[in-house]
C-alpha positions as CSV (number, residue, x, y, z in Angstrom):
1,X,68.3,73.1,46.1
2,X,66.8,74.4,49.2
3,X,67.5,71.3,51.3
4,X,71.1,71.2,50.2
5,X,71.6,74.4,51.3
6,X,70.0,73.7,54.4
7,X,72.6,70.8,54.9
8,X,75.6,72.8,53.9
9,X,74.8,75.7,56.6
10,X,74.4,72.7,59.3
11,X,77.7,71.1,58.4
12,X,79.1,74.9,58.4
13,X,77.7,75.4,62.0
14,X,79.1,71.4,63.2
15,X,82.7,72.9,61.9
16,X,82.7,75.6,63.9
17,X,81.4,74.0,66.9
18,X,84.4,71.3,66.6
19,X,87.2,74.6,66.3
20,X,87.5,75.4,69.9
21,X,87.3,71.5,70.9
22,X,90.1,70.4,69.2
23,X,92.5,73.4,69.6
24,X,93.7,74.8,72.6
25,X,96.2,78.3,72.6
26,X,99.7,78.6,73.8
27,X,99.1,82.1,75.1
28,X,98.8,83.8,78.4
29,X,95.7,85.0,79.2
30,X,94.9,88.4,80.4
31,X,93.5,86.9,83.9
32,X,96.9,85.6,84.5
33,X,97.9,88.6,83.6
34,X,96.0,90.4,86.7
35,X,98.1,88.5,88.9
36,X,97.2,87.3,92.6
37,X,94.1,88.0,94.5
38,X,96.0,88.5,97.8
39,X,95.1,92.0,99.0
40,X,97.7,92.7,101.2
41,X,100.1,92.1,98.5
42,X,98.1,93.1,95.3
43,X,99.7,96.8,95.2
44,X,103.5,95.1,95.2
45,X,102.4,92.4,93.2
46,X,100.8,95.1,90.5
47,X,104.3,96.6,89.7
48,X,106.4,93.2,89.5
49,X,105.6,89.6,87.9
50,X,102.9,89.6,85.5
51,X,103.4,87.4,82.5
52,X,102.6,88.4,79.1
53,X,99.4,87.8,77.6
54,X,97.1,88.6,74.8
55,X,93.7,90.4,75.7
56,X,92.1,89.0,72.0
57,X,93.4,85.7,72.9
58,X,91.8,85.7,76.6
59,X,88.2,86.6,74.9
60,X,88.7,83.5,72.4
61,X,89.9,81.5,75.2
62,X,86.6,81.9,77.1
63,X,83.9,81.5,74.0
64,X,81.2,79.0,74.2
65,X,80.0,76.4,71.9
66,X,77.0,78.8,71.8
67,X,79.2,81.2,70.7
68,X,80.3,79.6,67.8
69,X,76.7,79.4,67.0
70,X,76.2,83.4,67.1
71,X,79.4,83.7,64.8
72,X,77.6,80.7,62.4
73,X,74.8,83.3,62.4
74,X,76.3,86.5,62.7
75,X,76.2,87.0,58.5
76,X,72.6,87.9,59.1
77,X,73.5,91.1,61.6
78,X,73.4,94.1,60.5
79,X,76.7,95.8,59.3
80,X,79.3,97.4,61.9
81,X,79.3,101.3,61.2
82,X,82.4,103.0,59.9
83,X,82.9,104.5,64.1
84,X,82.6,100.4,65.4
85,X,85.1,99.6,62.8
86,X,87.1,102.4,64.1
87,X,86.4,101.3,67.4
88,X,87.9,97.8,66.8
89,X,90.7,99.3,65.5
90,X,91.8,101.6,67.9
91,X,91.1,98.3,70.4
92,X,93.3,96.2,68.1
93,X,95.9,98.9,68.4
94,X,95.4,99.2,71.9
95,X,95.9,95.4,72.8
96,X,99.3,95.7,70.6
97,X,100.9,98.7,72.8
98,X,99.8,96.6,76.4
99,X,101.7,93.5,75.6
100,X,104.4,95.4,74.0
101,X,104.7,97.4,77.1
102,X,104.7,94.2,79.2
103,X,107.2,92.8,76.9
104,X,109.8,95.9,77.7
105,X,108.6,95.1,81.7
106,X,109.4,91.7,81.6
107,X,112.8,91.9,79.7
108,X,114.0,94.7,81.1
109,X,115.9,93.2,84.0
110,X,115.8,96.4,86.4
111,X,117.0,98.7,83.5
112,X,115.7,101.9,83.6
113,X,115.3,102.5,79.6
114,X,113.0,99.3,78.9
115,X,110.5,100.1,82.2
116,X,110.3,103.6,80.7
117,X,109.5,102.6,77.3
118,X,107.1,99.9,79.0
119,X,105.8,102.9,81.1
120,X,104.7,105.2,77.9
121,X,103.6,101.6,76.2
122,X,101.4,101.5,78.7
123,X,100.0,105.2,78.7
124,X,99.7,104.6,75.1
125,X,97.7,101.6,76.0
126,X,95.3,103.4,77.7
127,X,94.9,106.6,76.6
128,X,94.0,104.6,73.4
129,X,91.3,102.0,75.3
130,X,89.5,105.3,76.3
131,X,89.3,106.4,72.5
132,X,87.9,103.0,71.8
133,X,85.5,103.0,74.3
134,X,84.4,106.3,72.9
135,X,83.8,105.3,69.5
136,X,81.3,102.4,70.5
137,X,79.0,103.1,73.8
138,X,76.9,100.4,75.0
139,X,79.1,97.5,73.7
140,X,80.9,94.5,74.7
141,X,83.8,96.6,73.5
142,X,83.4,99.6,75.6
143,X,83.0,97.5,78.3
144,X,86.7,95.7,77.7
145,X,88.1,98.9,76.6
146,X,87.1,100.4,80.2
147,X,88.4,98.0,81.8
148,X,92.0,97.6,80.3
149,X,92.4,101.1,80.3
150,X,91.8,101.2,84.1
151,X,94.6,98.2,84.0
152,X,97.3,100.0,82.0
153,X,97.2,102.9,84.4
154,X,96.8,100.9,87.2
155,X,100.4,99.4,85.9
156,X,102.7,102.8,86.0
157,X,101.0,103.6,89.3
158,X,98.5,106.5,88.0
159,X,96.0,105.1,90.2
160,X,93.9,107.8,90.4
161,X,93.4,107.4,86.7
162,X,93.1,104.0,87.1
163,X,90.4,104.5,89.9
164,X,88.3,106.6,86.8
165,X,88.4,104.3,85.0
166,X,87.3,101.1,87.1
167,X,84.3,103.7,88.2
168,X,83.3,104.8,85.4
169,X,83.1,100.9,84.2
170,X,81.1,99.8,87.1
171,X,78.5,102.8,86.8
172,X,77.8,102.0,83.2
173,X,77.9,98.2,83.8
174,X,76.8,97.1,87.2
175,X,77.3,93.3,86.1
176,X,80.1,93.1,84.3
177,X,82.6,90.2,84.6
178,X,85.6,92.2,85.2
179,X,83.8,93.3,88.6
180,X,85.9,91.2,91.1
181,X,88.8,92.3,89.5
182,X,88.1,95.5,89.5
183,X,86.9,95.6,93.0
184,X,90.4,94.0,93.9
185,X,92.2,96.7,92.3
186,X,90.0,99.6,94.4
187,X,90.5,98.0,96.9
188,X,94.1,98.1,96.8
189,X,94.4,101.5,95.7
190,X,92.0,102.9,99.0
191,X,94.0,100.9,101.3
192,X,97.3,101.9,99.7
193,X,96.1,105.6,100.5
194,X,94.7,105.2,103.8
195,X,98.3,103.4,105.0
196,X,99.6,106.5,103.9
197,X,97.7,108.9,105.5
198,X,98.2,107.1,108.9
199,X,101.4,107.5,108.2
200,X,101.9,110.7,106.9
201,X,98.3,113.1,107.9
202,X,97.7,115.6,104.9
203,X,96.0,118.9,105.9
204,X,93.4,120.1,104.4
205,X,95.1,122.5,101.9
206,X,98.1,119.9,101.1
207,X,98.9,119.8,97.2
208,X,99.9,116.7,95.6
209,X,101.6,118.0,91.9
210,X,104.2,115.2,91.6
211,X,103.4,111.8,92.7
212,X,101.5,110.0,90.0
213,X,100.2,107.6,92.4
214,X,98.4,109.9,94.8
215,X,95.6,111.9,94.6
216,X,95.6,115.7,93.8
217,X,93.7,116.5,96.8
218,X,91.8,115.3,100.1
219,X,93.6,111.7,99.7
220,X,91.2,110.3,103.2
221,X,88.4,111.4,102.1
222,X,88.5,109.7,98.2
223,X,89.8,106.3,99.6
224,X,86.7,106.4,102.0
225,X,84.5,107.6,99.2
226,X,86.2,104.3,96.9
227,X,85.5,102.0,99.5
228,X,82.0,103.4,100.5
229,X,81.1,103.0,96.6
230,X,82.3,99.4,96.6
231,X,79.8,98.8,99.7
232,X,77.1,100.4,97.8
233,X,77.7,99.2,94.0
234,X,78.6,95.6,95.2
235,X,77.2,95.1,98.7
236,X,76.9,91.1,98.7
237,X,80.6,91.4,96.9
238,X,83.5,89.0,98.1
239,X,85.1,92.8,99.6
240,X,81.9,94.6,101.0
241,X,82.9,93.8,104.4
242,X,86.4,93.8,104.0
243,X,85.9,97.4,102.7
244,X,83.3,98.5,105.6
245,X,86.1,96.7,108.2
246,X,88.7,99.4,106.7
247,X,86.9,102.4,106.6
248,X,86.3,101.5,110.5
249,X,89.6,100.8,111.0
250,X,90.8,104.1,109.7
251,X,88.2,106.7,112.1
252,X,89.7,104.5,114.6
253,X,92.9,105.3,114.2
254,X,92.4,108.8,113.6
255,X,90.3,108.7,116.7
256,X,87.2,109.7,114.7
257,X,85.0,107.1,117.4
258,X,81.2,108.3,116.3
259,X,82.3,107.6,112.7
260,X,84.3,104.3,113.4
261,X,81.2,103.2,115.6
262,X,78.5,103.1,112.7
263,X,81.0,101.5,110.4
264,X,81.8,98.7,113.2
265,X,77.7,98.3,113.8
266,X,77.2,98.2,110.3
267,X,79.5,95.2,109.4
268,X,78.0,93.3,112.8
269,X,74.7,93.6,111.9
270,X,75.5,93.3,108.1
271,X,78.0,90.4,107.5
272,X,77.1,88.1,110.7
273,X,79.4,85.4,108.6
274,X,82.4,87.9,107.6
275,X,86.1,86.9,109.3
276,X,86.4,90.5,111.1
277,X,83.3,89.6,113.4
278,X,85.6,89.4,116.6
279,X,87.4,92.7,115.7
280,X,84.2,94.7,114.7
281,X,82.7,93.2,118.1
282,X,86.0,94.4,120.0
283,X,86.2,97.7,118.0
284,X,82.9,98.9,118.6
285,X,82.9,98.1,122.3
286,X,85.7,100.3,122.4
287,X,84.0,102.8,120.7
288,X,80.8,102.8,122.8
289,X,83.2,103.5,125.8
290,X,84.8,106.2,124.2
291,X,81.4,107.8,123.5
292,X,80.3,107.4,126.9
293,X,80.0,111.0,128.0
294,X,79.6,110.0,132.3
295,X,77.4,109.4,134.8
296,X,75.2,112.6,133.9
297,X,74.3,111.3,130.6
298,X,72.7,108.7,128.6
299,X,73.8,104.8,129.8
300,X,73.1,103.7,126.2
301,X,76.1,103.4,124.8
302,X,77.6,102.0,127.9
303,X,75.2,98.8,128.2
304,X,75.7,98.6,124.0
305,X,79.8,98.2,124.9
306,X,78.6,95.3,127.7
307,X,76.2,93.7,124.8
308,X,79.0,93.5,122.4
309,X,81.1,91.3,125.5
310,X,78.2,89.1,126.3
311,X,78.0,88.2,122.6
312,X,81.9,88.2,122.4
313,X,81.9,85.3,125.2
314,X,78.7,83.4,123.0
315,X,80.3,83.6,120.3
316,X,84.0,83.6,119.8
317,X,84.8,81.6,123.0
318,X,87.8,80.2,121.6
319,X,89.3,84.2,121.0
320,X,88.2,85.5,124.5
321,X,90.0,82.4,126.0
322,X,93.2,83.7,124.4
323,X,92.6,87.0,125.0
324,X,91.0,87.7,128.0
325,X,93.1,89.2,130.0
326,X,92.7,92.4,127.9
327,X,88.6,91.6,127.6
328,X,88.6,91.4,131.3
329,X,89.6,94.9,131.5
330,X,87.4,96.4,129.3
331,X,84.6,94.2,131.8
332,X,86.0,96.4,134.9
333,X,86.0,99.5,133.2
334,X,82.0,98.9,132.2
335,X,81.3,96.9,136.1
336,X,83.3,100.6,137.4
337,X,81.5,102.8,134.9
338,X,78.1,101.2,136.1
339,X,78.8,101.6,139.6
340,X,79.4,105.3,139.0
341,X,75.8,106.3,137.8
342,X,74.5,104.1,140.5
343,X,76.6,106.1,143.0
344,X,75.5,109.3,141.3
345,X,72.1,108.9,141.5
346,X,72.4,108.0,145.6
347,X,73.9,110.9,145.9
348,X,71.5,113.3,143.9
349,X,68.6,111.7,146.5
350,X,70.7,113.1,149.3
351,X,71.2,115.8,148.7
352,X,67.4,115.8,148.4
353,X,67.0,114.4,151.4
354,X,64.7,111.9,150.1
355,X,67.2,109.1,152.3
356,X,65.3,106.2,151.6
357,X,65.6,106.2,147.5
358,X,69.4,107.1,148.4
359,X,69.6,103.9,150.7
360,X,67.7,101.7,147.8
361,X,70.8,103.0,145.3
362,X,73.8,102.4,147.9
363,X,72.2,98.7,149.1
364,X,72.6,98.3,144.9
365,X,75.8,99.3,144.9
366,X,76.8,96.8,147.8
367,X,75.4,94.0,147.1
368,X,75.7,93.9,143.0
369,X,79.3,95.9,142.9
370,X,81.6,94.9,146.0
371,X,84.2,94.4,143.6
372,X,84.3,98.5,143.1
373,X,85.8,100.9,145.1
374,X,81.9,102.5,145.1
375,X,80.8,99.4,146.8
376,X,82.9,100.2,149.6
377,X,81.7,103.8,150.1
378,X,78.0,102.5,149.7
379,X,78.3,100.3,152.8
380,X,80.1,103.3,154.6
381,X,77.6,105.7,153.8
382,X,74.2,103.6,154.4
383,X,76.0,103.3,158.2
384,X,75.8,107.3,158.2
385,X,72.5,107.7,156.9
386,X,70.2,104.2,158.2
387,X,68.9,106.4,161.0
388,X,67.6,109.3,159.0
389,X,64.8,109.9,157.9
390,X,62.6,108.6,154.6
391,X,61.8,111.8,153.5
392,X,62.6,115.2,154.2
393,X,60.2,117.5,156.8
394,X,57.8,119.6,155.7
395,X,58.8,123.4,156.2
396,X,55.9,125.8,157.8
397,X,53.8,122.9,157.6
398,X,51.2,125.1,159.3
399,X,51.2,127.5,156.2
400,X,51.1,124.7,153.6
401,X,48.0,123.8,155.3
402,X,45.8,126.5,155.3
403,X,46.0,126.4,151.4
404,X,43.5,124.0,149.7
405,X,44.6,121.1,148.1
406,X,44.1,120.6,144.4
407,X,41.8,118.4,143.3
408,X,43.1,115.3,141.4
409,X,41.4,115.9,137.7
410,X,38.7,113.3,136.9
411,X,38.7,111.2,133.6
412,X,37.0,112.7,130.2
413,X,35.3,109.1,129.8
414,X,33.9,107.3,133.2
415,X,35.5,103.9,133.5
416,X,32.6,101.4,133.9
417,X,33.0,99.2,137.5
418,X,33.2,95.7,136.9
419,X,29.4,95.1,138.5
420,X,28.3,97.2,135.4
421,X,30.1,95.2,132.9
422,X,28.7,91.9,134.3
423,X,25.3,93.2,133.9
């Protein structure tokens, strides 16, 4: 008797096995019903084509073989709780409202009534994925519910909503397999926000009380803190430097250049095989010569901007060929900009009188920057001065002298000759 059964719960496990290899479904899946991955086009694409789909059928679409083998199994597990039941449920009921609601989308041919009734579907949809999620924690479920919720807001354009959910999803589960997707869709969102705010800067004490699909308040600095997130939470992700490029991007524009300057560093130094290496390169030069402060101050930033041309010429010869012109500019600005200090500092031994460190800066000047209008003036100027002298005369010399000279302090520790350390 015991071997027989043993038999019968192998031919029961062989059954199950052969289920998914000899069926295939019909229906959509909910992948297909995420739509494209194109960036640019993902917030467009979010409120047009996406076919209808079952979420239940997706998740049977994608078992294993092995899990088939759990299912054989799973009479041994312990019994769901009345709440998990609930929770399935309320999921259940969930998946019905989303396809329901992209049903009235997809049939509604531009008519207002159906993509309102597709627009409460969809609330429905999610406000009843959160209660599911609730009902469960730390499940498979939760994790699904989190994620479709953050998908049925997303589709009526409450992305802020959407954006608390897809958060809250990737906080709780760091791995989960929706994470591209979800990524995708912050993505979108922060960029759709940014645009706007180039286009149309929000004060500090602007309001939003109407428009679903905008934040209630300080709309710059929660796409930056979306995209900063996505940097942190995923930063070997497919978007990481897409994300960091962005943020850059956007101090740029609002000609916020110590801000845009780290975020341009960052993705250089970071990403070395990301597609926005030539801008970031080009970008932060820029930004290094807008943080130049002049000849008075530091010349760091100012030999960082001619760095990020030397390796713009090693490395992307085939972009500075098409655009050199414009680089070639930004190499006279730097070459003028250098021949500046140089000019300062001859000057600042003038009018010291110490002429011969003022004639070692102006024979710099032109011989190494003749091309400048400060190589010029160096050549004029060391005719004026070759005759003077060195350094400047000692006034009342007679009275400096009668005043002993200080004796040059002697070492703590003698330093042994090196006769004594031969012997």
């Amino acid at each position: 008797m015991q071997y027989t059964w043993k038999w019968a719960r192998m031919l029961i496990v062989l059954i199950l096995i052969a289920i998914p290899i000899g069926c295939t479904t019909g229906v959509r899946t909910s992948d297909e019903l995420l739509g494209v991955t194109d960036l640019d086009a993902a917030y467009q694409h979010a409120r047009k084509q996406y076919p209808p789909a079952s979420y239940a059928a997706k998740k049977e679409s994608e078992k294993s073989p092995g899990d088939y083998l759990d299912m054989a199994f799973s009479v041994f597990d312990t019994p769901e709780t009345a709440e998990q039941k609930e929770a399935s449920e309320q999921f259940q009921l969930a998946e019905l409202a989303f396809n329901r609601a992209t049903q009235y989308r997809d049939t509604s041919r531009g008519r207002s009534s159906d993509l309102r009734l597709a627009g409460q579907h969809f609330q429905t949809a999610a406000e009843t994925y959160i209660g599911a999620a609730k009902l469960w924690k730390e499940s498979a479920l939760e994790e699904d519910a989190l994620f479709m919720a953050g998908e049925a807001y997303f589709f009526i354009d409450y992305y802020e909503d959407a954006i608390d959910q897809y958060s809250a999803l990737i906080k709780k589960y760091p791995n989960t397999r929706h994470l591209d997707r979800a990524q995708q869709k912050r993505f979108a969102v922060a960029k759709y926000w940014l645009d706007a705010e180039i286009d149309n800067p929000t004060g500090f004490f602007h309001m939003n009380l109407f428009d679903h699909s905008m934040p209630f308040h300080e709309r710059l600095s929660k796409a930056i803190n979306i995209l900063d997130r996505m940097r942190f939470q995923d930063p070997t992700g497919a978007l990481s430097d897409d994300a960091t490029m962005l943020v850059g991007q956007t101090y740029f524009n609002l000609k916020d250049y110590p801000k845009a300057d780290i975020y341009f560093a960052d993705l250089v130094k970071m990403f070395p095989s990301s597609e926005h290496q030539f801008n970031a390169h080009v970008l932060g030069m820029q930004c290094k010569l807008k943080l130049y402060m002049g000849a008075e101050y530091s010349a760091v930033p100012l030999e960082t901007a001619e760095e990020y041309l030397s390796q713009i010429r090693r490395l992307f010869p085939q972009k500075y060929k098409q655009q050199r012109d414009r680089l070639d500019r930004f190499t006279a600005e730097i070459r003028y900009k250098k021949a500046e200090r140089e000019w300062f500092v001859s000057q600042y031994y003038e009018t010291k009188k110490e002429y011969r460190a003022a004639r070692f800066y102006l024979n710099e000047l032109a011989t190494n920057y003749s091309d400048t209008p400060y190589g010029h003036r160096a050549i004029a100027r060391l005719n004026s001065i070759r005759h003077f002298p060195g350094k400047p005369t000692q006034e009342m010399e007679w009275l400096v002298d009668l005043f002993p000279e200080e004796e040059k302090a002697k070492p703590l520790i003698a330093v042994e000759t090196n006769d004594a350390t031969l012997r």
